[in-house]
N, C-alpha and C positions, 0 to 999 in steps of 0.2 A: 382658422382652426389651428390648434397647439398641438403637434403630436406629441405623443407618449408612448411610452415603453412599457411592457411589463415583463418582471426580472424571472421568471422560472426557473430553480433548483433543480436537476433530475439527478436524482442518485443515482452513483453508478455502482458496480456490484465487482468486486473484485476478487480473486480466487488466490490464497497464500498458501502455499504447499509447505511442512514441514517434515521433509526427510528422513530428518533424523528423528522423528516420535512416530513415522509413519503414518500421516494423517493431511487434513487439511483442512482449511473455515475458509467459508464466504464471508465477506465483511462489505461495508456500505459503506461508503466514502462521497463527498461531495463533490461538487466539481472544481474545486478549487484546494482539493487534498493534495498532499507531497506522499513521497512513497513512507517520509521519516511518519506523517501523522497515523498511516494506515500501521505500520507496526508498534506504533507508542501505543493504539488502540489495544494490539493483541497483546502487552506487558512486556516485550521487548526491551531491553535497554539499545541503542545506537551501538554503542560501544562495544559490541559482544555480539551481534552478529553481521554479517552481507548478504546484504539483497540480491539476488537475479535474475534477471527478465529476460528470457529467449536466451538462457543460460549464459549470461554473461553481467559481470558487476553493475551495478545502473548504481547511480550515485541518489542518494537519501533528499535530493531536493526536487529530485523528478517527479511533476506535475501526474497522477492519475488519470487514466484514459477508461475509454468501458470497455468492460471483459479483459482487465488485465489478470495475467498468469504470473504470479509472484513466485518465486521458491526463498526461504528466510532460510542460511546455514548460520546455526551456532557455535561460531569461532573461538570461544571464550566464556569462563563463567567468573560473575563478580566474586568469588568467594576462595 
């Protein structure tokens, strides 16, 4: 007998607070999201804002977990 694998995806749900517009979106992310993909989603640019998890800087390559609590401050405007 040959085993095998089968791969299941489970979306994970992530919660990004923004502050400064006073609000906040749920977003789906996969299991293999970075925190950079989950905010390129919401139109972000990298460059113009920081991320914080459990209020403190997390850096834009950090892997997505379930039920993560994002806060996005905007640092900067392109213009």
């Amino acid at each position: 007998m040959i085993p095998f694998f089968i791969w299941i995806s489970i979306p994970l749900e992530v919660t990004v607070n923004l502050p400064q517009k006073k609000t906040s979106e749920k977003v789906t992310a996969a299991v293999d999201d970075t925190i950079s993909s989950v905010v390129t989603k919401l139109g972000f640019d990298l460059d113009t804002i920081v991320v914080l998890y459990k209020e403190r800087p997390i850096p834009e390559t950090t892997k997505i977990t379930e039920n993560m609590n994002l806060s996005v401050l905007e640092i900067t405007s392109k213009g």
